[in-house]
C-alpha positions in Angstrom: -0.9 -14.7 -31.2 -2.9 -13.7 -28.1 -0.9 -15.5 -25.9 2.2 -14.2 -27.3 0.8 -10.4 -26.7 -0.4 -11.2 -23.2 3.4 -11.8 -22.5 4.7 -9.0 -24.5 1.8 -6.5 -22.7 2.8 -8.4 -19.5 6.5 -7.0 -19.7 5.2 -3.8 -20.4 3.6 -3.7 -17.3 6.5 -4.6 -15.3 8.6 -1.7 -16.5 5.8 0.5 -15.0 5.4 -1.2 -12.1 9.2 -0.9 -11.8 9.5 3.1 -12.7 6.5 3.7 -10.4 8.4 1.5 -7.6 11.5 4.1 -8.3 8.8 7.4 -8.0 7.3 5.9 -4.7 11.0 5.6 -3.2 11.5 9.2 -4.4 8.5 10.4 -2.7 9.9 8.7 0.5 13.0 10.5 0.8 11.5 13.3 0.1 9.7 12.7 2.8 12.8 12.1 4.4 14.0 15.3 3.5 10.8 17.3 4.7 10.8 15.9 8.4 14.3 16.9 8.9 12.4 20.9 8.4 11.1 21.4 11.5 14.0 20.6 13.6 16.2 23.7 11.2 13.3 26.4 11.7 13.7 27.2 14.9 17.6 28.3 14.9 16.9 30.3 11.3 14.2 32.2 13.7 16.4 33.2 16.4 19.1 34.1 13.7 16.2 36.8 12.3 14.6 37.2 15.6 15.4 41.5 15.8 14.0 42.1 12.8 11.4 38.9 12.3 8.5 41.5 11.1 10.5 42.5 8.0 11.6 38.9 7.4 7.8 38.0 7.2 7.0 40.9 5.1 9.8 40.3 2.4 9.0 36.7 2.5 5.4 36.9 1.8 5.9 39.0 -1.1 4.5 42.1 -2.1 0.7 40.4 -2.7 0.4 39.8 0.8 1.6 42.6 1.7 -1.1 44.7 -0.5 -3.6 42.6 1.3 -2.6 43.7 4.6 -2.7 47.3 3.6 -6.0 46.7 1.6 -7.5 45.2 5.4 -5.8 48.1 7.2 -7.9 50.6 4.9 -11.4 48.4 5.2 -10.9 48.9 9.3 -9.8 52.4 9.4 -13.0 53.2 6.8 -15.3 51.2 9.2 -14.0 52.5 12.6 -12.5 55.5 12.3 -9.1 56.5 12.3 -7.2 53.5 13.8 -5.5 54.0 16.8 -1.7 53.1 17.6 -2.6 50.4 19.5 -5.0 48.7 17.6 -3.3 49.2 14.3 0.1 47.6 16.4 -2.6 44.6 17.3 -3.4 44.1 13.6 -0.3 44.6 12.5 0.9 41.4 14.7 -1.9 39.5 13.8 -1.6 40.2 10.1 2.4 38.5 11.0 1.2 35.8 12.6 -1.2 34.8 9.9 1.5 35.3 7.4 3.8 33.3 9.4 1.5 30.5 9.8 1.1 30.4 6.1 4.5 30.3 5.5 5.4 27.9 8.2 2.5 25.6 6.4 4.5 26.2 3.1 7.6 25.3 4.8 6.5 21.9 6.2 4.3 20.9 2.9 2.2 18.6 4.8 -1.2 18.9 2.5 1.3 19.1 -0.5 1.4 16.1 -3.0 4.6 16.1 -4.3 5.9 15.1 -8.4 7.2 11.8 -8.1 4.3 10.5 -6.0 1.7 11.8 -9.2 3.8 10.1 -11.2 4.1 7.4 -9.0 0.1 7.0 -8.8 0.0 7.5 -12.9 2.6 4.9 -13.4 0.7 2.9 -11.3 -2.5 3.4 -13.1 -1.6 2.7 -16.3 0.6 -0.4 -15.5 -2.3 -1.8 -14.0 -4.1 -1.1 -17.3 -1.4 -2.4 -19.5 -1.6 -5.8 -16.7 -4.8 -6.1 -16.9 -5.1 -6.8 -20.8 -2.4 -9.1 -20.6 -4.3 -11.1 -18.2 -7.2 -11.0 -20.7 -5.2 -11.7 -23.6 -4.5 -14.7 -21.7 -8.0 -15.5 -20.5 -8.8 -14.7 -24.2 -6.3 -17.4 -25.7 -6.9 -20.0 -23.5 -10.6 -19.7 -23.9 -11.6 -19.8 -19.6 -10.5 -17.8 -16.9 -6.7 -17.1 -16.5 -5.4 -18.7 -13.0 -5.3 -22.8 -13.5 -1.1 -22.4 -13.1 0.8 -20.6 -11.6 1.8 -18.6 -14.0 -1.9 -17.3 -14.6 -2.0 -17.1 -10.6 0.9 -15.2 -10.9 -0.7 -12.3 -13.3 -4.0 -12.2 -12.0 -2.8 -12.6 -8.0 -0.6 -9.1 -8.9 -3.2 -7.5 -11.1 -5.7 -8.1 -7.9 -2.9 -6.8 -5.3 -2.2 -3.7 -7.0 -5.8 -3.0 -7.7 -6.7 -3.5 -4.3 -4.0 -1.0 -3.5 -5.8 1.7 -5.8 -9.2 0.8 -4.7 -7.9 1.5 -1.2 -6.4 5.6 -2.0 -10.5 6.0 -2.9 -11.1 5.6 0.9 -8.0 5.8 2.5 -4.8 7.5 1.6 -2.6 4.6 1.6 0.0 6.0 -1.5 3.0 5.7 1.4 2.7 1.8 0.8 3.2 2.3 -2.9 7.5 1.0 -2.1 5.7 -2.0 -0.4 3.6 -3.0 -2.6 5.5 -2.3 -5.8 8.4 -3.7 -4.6 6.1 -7.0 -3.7 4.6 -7.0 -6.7 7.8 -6.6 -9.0 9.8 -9.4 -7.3 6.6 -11.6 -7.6 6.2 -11.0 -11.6 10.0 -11.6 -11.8 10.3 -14.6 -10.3 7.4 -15.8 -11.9 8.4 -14.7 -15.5 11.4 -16.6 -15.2 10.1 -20.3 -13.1 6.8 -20.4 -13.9 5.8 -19.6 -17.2 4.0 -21.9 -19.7 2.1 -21.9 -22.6 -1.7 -22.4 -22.7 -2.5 -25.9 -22.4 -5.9 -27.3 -21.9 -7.6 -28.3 -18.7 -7.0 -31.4 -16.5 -10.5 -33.0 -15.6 -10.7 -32.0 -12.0 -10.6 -28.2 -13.1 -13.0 -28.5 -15.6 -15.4 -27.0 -13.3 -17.2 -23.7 -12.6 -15.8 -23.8 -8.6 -12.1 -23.3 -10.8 -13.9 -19.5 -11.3 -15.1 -19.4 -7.4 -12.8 -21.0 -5.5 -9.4 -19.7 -6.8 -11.2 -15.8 -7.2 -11.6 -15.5 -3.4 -8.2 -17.3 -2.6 -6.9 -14.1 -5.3 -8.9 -11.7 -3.3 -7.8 -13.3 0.4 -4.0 -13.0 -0.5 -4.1 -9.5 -2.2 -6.0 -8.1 1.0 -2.9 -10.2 3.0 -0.5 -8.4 0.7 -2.0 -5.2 1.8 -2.3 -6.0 5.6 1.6 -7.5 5.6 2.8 -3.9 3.8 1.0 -2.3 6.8 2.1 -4.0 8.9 6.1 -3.6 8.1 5.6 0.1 7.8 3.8 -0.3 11.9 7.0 -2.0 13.0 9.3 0.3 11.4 7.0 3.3 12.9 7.1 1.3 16.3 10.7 1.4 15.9 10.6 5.5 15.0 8.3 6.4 17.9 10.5 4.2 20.3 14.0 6.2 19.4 12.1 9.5 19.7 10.7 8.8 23.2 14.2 8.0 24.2 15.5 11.4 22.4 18.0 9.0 20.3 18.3 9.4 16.3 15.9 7.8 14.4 16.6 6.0 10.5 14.1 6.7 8.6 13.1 9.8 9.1 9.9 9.7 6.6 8.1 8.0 9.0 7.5 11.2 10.6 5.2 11.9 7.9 3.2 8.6 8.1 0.5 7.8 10.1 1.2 6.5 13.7 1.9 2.7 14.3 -1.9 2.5 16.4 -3.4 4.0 12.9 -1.8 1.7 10.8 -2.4 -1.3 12.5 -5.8 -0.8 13.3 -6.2 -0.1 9.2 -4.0 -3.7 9.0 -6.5 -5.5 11.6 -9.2 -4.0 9.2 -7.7 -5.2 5.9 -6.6 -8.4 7.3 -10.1 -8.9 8.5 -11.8 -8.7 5.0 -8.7 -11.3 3.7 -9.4 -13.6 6.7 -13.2 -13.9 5.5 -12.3 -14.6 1.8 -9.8 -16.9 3.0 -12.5 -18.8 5.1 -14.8 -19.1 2.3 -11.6 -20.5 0.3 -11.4 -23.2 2.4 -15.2 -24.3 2.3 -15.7 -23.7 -1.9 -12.5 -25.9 -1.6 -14.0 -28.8 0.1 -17.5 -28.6 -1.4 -15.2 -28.5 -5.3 -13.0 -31.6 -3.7 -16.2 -33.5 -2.6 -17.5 -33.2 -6.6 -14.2 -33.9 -8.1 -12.7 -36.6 -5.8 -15.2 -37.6 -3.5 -14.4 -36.5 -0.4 -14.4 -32.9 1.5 -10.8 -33.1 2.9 -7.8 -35.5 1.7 -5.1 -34.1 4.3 -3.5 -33.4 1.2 -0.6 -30.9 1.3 -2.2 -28.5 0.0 -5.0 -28.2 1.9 -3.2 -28.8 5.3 -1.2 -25.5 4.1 -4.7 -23.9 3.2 -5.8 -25.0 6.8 -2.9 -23.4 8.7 -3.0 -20.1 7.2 -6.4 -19.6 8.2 -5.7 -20.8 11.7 -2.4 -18.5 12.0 -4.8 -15.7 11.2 -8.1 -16.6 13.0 -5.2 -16.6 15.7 -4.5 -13.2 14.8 -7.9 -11.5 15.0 -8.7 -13.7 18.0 -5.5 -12.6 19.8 -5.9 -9.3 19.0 -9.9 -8.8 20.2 -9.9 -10.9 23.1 -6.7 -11.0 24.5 -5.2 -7.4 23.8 -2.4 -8.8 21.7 -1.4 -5.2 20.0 1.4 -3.5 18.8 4.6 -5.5 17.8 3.0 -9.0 18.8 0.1 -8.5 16.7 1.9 -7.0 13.2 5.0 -9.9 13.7 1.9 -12.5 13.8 0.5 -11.0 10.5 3.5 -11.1 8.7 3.6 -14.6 10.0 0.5 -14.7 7.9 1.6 -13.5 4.8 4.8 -15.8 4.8 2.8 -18.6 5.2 0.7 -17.7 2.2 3.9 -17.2 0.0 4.9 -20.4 1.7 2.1 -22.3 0.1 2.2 -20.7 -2.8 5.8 -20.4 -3.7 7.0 -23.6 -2.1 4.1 -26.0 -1.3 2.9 -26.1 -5.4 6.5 -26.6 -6.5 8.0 -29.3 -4.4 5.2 -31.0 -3.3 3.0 -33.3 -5.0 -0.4 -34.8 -4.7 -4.0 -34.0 -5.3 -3.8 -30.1 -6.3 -0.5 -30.3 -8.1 -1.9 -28.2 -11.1 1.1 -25.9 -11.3 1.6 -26.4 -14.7 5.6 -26.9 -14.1 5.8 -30.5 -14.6 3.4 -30.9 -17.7 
């Protein structure tokens, strides 16, 4: 009963993740359609340059212009009677203000806009709805809920997108929401359809408590990946951006105007894939310490763990390359997402074709 709710709860949570994946590519051409603003301004200016004062006035409403007059009195009260001059001065300055405000109205750059609330609450709730369905599962099976890769599969997502809210709480990091959804949905697709299977009991070697610690940081290394590899596609395509604007050519995707620049979002990548790179190193060692008390020994050259071994090499290759040797920019985000494919690599490939000492899938049983 429980496991059958976990999967109905499950699809549940893929519909959201896939409307919210819709709102967050809204929000983008939105974007889109904001950056392309600025560059119509200035010719609707000179159009209304004679008489720009009334413009202002007219746009601003009559509030604003009440508050003008309602400033004009407080000076003329305090000073005296206002001379031409000055009441000219404050008449300008009053303008400018106004214009500013409506030039900040114009470009919306503190505004949140529609889709992306809904794309945040769609978000939210999916994850809510996802995160039950990984219980039910837990629940049903009567241990934790990742010994196949189908339960890898729910809880790797369910950590990914929660890592992705946990991140708006210190940085706002909703542009990735496309990325990540997007990730996310394809992964609990192909999943749903090749690797789902009914709760079956344990096989002896993960009868263990390192089944809780080993496999929860390799969760926690590949969703902080998943973050770092969205980063660092939107740095390449901002690379990309800034390179067609310093060479006054048209650029594709105009929404990256509104994102942060590529040195902001890969330093925030170096950052994230920092944190995954130490969960990933611990992996590696709660992996040989659990393969020394199951089998006997701390390293088998086993497939898996050769995999294991060259992902944390590509990214201690990374960080290395990156502090030491000044590898930045476009070397340093194509060697991340060199990361990332590796881990999918291993995941998606590695466990399903071939065999040996972790082959705990769950497909073949």
């Amino acid at each position: 009963m429980l496991e059958t709710l976990s999967l109905i709860f499950m699809y549940v949570a893929m519909a959201l993740y896939a409307a919210a994946f819709v709102a967050f590519a809204l929000d983008l051409a939105r974007r889109s359609a904001r950056a392309t603003i600025p560059a119509s301004v200035p010719s609707a200016v000179s159009r209304r340059s004679a008489d720009a004062e009334d413009v202002v006035f007219v746009e601003a409403g009559a509030v604003r212009a009440d508050a003008v007059a309602t400033t004009t009195a407080t000076v003329t009260r305090e000073g005296g009677e206002a001379s031409d001059s000055g009441d000219g001065a404050g008449r300008l300055g009053a303008i400018s203000r106004l214009s500013s405000r409506v030039e900040d109205d114009v470009h919306g750059d503190n505004v949140t806009s529609t889709s992306l609330r809904v794309a945040m609450v769609l978000t939210i709730v999916g994850w809510s709805v996802h995160l039950l369905a990984d219980v039910f599962r837990g629940v049903d099976a009567g241990r934790v809920p990742w010994a196949n890769m189908w339960e890898f599969s729910m809880t790797g997502t369910l950590v990914i997108v929660g890592i992705f809210l946990l991140a708006n709480l210190r940085f706002d990091v909703r542009y990735l929401g496309t990325f990540v959804m997007g990730l996310v949905c394809v992964l609990l697709m192909v999943a749903t359809t090749k690797y789902y299977v009914p709760v079956v009991p344990l096989p002896p070697a993960l009868q263990s408590y390192w089944l809780v610690i080993h496999i929860l940081v390799a969760i926690l290394g590949t969703a902080f990946f998943a973050l770092g590899f969205a980063l660092s596609v939107a740095q390449l395509l901002q690379v990309r951006r800034e390179s067609q604007v310093a060479q006054d050519k048209p650029t594709q995707f105009r929404f990256l105007a509104t994102l942060p620049t590529s040195g902001t979002l890969e330093n925030l990548a170096y950052r994230v894939n920092i944190v995954g790179f130490i969960c990933w190193t611990f992996t590696l060692i709660a992996g040989a310490i659990w393969a020394s008390k199951a089998w006997g020994v701390y390293w088998s050259w086993d497939t898996k763990e050769v995999w294991t071994f060259i992902i944390w090499v590509i990214y201690a290759g990374y960080i290395h390359a990156r502090a030491t040797r000044g590898w930045r920019g476009t070397r340093s985000a194509w060697l991340a997402l060199v990361g990332f494919s590796a881990v999918m690599f291993n995941f998606g490939v590695v466990n399903v074709f071939f065999h040996g000492l972790h082959s705990y899938s769950g497909l073949t049983s």
